[in-house]
C-alpha positions in Angstrom: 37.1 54.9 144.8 34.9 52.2 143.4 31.3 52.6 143.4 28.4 50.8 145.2 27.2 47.8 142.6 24.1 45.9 142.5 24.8 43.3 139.9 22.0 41.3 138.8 22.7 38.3 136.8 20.4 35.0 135.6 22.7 32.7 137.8 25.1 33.1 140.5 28.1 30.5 140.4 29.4 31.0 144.5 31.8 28.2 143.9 31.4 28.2 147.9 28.7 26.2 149.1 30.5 23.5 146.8 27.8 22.7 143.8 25.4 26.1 144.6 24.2 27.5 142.0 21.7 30.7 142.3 19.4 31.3 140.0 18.0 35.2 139.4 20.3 36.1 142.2 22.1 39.8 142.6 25.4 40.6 144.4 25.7 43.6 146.3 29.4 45.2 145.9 30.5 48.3 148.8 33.6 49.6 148.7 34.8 47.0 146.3 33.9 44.1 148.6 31.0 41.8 148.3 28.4 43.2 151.1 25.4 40.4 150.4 24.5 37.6 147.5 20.8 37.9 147.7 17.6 36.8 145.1 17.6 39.6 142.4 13.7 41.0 143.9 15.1 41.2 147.5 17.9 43.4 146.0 16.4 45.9 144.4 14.6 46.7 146.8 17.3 46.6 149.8 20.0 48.1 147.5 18.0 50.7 145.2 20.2 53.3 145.5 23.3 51.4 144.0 24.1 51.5 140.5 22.3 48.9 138.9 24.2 46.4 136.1 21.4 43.6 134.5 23.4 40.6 133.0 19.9 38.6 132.2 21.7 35.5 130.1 24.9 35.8 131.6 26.8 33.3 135.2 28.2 35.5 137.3 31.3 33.2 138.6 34.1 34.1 141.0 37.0 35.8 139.1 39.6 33.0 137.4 42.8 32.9 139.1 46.0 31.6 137.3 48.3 29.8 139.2 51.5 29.7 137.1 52.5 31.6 134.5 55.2 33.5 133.5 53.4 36.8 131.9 56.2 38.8 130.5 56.6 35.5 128.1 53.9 36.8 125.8 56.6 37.9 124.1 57.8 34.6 123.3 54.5 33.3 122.1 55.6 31.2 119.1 59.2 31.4 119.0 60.2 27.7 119.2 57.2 25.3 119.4 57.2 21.2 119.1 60.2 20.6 121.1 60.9 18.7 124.4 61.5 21.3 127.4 64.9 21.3 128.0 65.8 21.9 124.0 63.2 24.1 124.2 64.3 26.1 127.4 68.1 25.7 126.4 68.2 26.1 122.8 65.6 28.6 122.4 64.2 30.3 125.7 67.3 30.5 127.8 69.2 32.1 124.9 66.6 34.9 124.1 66.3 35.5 128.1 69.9 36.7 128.2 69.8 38.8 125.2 66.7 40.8 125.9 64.9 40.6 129.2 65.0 43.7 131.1 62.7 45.6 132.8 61.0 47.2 130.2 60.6 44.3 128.4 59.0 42.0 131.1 56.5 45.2 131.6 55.7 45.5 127.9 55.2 41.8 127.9 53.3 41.7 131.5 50.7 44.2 130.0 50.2 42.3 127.3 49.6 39.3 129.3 47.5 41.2 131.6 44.8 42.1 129.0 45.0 39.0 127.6 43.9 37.3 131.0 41.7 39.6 131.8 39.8 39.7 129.0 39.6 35.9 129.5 37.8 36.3 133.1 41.5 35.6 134.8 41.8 38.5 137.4 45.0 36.9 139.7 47.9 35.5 138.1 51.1 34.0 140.1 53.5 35.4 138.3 57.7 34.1 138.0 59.8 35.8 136.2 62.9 37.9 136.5 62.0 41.7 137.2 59.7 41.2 138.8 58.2 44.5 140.1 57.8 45.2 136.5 55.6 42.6 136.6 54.0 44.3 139.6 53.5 47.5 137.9 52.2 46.2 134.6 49.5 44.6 136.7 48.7 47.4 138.9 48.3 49.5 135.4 45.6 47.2 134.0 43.8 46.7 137.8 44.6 43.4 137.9 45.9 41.4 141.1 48.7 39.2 141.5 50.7 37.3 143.1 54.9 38.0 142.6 57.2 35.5 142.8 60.5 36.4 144.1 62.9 33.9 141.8 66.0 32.0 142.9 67.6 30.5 140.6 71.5 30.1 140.3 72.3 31.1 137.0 73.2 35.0 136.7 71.0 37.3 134.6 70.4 40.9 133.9 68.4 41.0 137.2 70.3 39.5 140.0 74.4 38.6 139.5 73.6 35.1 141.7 70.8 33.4 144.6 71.5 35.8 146.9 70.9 38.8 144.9 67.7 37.5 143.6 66.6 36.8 147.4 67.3 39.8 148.6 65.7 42.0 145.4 62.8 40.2 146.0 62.3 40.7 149.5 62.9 44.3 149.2 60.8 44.5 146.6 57.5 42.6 149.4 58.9 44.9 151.9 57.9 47.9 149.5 54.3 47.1 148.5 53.6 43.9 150.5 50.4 46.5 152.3 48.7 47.1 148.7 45.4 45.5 148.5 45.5 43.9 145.1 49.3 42.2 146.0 50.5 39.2 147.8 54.1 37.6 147.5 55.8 34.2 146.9 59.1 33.1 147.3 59.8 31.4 143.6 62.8 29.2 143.7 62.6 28.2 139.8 62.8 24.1 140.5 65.3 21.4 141.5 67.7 21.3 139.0 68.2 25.0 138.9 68.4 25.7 142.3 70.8 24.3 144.9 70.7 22.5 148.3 72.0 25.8 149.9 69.2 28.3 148.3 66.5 26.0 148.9 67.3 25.8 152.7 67.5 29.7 152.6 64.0 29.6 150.6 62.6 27.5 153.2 63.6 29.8 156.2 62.4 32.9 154.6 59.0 31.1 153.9 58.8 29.7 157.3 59.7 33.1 158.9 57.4 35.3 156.6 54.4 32.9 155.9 55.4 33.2 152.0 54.2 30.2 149.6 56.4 28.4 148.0 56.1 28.4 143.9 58.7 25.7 142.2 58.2 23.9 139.0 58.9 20.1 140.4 58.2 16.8 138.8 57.3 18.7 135.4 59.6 15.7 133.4 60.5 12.2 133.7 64.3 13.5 133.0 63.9 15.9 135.8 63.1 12.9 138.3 66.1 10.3 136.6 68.7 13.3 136.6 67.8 14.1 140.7 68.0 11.0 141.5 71.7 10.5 139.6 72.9 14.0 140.7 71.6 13.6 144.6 70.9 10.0 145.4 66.4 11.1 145.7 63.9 11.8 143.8 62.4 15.8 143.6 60.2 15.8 145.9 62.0 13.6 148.3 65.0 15.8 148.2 62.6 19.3 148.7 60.9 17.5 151.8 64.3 16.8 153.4 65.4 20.5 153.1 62.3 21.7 154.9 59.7 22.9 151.8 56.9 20.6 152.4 54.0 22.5 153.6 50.9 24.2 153.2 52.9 26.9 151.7 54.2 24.9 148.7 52.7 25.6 145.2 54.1 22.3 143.5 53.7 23.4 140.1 53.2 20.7 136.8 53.7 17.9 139.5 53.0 15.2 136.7 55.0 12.6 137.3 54.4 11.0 141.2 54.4 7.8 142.7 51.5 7.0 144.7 53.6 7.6 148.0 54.5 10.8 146.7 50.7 11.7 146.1 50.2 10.7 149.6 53.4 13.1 150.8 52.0 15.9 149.2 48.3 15.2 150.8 50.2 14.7 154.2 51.9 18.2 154.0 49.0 20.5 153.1 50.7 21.3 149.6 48.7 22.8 146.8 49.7 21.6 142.8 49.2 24.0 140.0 48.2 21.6 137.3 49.1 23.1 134.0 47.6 20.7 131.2 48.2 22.4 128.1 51.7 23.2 128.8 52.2 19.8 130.1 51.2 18.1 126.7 52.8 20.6 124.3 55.9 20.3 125.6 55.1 16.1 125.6 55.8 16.8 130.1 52.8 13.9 130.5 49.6 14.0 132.3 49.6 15.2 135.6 47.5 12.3 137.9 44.8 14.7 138.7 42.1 12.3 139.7 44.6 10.5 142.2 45.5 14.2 143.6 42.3 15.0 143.8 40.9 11.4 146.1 44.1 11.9 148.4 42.7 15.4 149.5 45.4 17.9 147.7 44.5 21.1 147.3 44.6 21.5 142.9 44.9 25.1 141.4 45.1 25.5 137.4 47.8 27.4 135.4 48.5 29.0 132.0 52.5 28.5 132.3 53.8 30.7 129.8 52.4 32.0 126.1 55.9 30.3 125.2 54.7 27.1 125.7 51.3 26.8 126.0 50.5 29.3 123.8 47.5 30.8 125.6 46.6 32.5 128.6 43.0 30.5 129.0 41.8 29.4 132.0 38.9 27.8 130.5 40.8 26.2 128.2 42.7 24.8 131.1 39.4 24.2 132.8 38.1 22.1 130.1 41.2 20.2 129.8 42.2 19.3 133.1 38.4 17.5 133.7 38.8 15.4 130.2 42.3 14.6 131.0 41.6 13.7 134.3 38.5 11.3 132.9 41.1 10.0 130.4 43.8 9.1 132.5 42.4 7.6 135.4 39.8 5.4 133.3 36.9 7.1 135.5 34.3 9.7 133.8 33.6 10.9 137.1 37.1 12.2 137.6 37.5 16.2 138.2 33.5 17.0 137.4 32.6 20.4 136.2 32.2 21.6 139.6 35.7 20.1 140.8 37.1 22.0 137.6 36.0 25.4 138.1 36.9 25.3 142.4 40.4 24.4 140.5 40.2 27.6 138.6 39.0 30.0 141.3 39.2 28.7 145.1 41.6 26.0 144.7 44.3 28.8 143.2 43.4 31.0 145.8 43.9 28.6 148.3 47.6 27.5 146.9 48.4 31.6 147.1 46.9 31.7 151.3 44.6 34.2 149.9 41.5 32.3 150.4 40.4 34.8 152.6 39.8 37.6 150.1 39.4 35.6 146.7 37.9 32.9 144.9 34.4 32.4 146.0 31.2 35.1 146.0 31.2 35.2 149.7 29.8 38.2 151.6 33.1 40.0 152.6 35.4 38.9 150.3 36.5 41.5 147.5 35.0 41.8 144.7 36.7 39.7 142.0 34.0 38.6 139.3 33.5 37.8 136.0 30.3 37.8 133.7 29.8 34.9 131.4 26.9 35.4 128.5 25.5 31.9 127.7 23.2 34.0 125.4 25.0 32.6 122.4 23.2 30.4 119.8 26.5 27.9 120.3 25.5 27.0 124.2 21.8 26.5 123.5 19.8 25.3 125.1 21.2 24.8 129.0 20.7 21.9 131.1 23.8 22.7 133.9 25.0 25.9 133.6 28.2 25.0 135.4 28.7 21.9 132.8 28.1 24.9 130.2 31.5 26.9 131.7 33.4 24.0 131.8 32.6 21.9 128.4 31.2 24.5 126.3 32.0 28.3 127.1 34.9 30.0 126.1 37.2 33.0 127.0 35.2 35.0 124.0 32.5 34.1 126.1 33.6 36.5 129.1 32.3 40.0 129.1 32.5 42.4 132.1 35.7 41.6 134.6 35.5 43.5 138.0 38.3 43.4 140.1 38.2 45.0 143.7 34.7 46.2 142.3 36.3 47.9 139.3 35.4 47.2 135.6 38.1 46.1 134.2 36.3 45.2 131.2 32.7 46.4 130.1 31.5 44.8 127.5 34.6 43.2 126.2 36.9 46.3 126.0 39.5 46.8 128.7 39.0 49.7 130.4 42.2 50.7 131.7 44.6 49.3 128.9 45.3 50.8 125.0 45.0 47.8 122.7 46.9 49.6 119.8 49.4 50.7 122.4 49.8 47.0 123.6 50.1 45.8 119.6 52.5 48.0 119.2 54.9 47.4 122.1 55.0 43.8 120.9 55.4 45.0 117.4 58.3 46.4 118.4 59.8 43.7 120.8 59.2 41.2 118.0 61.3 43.3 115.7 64.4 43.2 118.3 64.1 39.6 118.7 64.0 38.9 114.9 67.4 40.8 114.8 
């Protein structure tokens, strides 16, 4: 059982009341919950007999939350880099996928991404991969929460034999742990040219009938879009909102190349797009039209995608890059502010998951999910905005106490539930077997 906090800290980010910012503010944690957000002198008086943590040059922001990635990939970090996506998935992921992914590896490679993201303030990741309740255990061994995606895709694998195996291992697998506090599901058909008119329709029920998002790479490519509309007469999207998957529930992940009707589809529907800019422009995907996204009223999350092709697990990497892109591309300099950029990185990915309710904001009542941010450091001196300073200037190194559910996850940079030597050498080891 987690213990009663009092955490004091030099600001308070809320993220919720949009553009707050608290200055020598406390938050009171009970029970692993946020009980009250409260000025620092009013606290220690009201909560005096709660253990006490001082964070006197550090923001206090709502924990990060990664809305794509595929975490056992650490693995892959590196393997096959400066190549377009489809020679990079077909002559270099796919064929490493079917010799080695098992269960044990997408655990090894889960923990490994775990303490990666969790050192880096992320403490929610939506996670699609095959094996999935490895993934699932991995997290629940370093205390961080997720979000499981229960893949479709047609191809067979060492997982499931075809789409209906993969459906129904996933949905046994939500059946089993779908009451755990630090869990939530997805259905994860992997995208349109992977998936078929007959799984999508079975995805669409299943979401429909359970209240499951919807997670699906879409519009990631320009050859994506040309090859749907030559293999089935209509764009992505077009084709995914005439089999029933537009929605508040849909997670439309890269989403980078759209026509301004199909910005306006997406607003009209409720959906949610994981913008994942560093993968986007490694892999030469394009820029995602943020800014245009963001006018129409969509809901915009931020993701990692893989260490395969990104090749970090940095949300405020991804925070910093998704406002300058969005300045960039749409010619304005007040696309995506620093405020619009971290909601991306916190509420908005929390919102795409329907989990709003418990994360992504410091809101009385919600768990507590929060990360500690020093700005003590000569490089961020001195401080004008301190949300302009977490956006433009921090970084991950930056990050040094992680709570999730009120537990310390990390305390003073060191993970407190993971071995790093036992992570370096599990990867140590995997790297050997894919070298040979």
């Amino acid at each position: 059982m987690t213990e009663n906090l009092l955490i004091n800290a030099r600001w308070v980010v809320p993220v919720e009341p949009a553009g707050t910012v608290l200055e020598r503010h406390a938050v009171a944690v009970r029970a692993g919950r946020i009980e009250a957000v409260l000025p620092a002198a009013d606290a220690a008086q009201r909560y005096a007999q709660y253990a006490r943590v001082d964070l006197p040059g550090h923001a206090l922001i709502p924990g990060l939350v990664n809305a794509h990635t595929h975490a056992a990939m650490c693995l892959m970090r590196g393997i096959a880099d400066d190549v377009p996506l489809m020679r990079w998935l077909q002559g270099h992921i796919w064929p490493v996928e079917a010799k080695h992914v098992s269960a044990q590896f997408v655990k090894d490679g889960t923990l490994l991404a775990c303490a990666e993201m969790l050192r880096g303030g992320v403490t929610c990741m939506n996670d699609m991969y095959y094996f999935p309740e490895a993934a699932l255990e991995a997290a629940l061994q370093a205390g961080m929460r997720a979000a499981l995606g229960m893949i479709v895709i047609e191809f067979p694998s060492a997982y499931a034999p075809d789409p209906d195996a993969y459906l129904a291992q996933g949905l046994e697998m939500r059946d089993r742990w779908r009451e755990h506090p630090l869990l939530s599901f997805c259905l994860a058909p992997h995208s349109p040219y992977t998936v078929s008119d007959a799984s999508f329709r079975k995805v669409a029920q299943f979401a429909a009938e359970l209240d499951l998002p919807v997670h699906v790479h879409v519009h990631e490519t320009r050859d994506e879009v040309e090859r749907s509309v030559t293999e089935h007469g209509v764009r992505p999207l077009q084709r995914l909102a005439g089999l029933g998957l537009l929605g508040p529930n849909l997670i439309a992940v890269h989403a980078v190349h759209l026509a301004p009707d199909e910005i306006a589809l997406l607003a009209r529907h409720g959906c949610s797009v994981a913008h994942c800019p560093s993968s986007n422009l490694k892999l030469a995907s394009g820029i995602a039209p943020v800014a245009a996204l963001l006018d129409a009223g969509v809901n915009v999350a931020l993701g990692s995608d893989g260490a395969a092709s990104n090749n970090r697990l940095d949300l405020f990497e991804e925070m910093r890059l998704a406002a300058l892109l969005a300045k960039a591309a749409s010619g304005n300099a007040e696309a995506m502010p620093a405020h619009a950029a971290l909601r991306a990185a916190t509420l908005g990915g929390a919102i795409a998951l329907g989990v709003q309710e418990r994360i992504g904001s410091i809101v009385p009542g919600k768990a507590a999910d929060l990360v500690a941010v020093a700005l003590d450091d000569l490089a961020l001196q001195p401080i004008y905005d301190v949300v302009s300073h977490l956006v433009y200037a921090c970084a991950r190194e930056h990050v040094t106490d992680v709570w999730v559910a009120g537990e310390r996850v990390v305390r003073e940079r060191a993970l407190t539930r993971l071995d790093p030597a036992d992570l370096q050498r599990r990867a140590g080891l995997w790297q050997t077997n894919i070298l040979n």
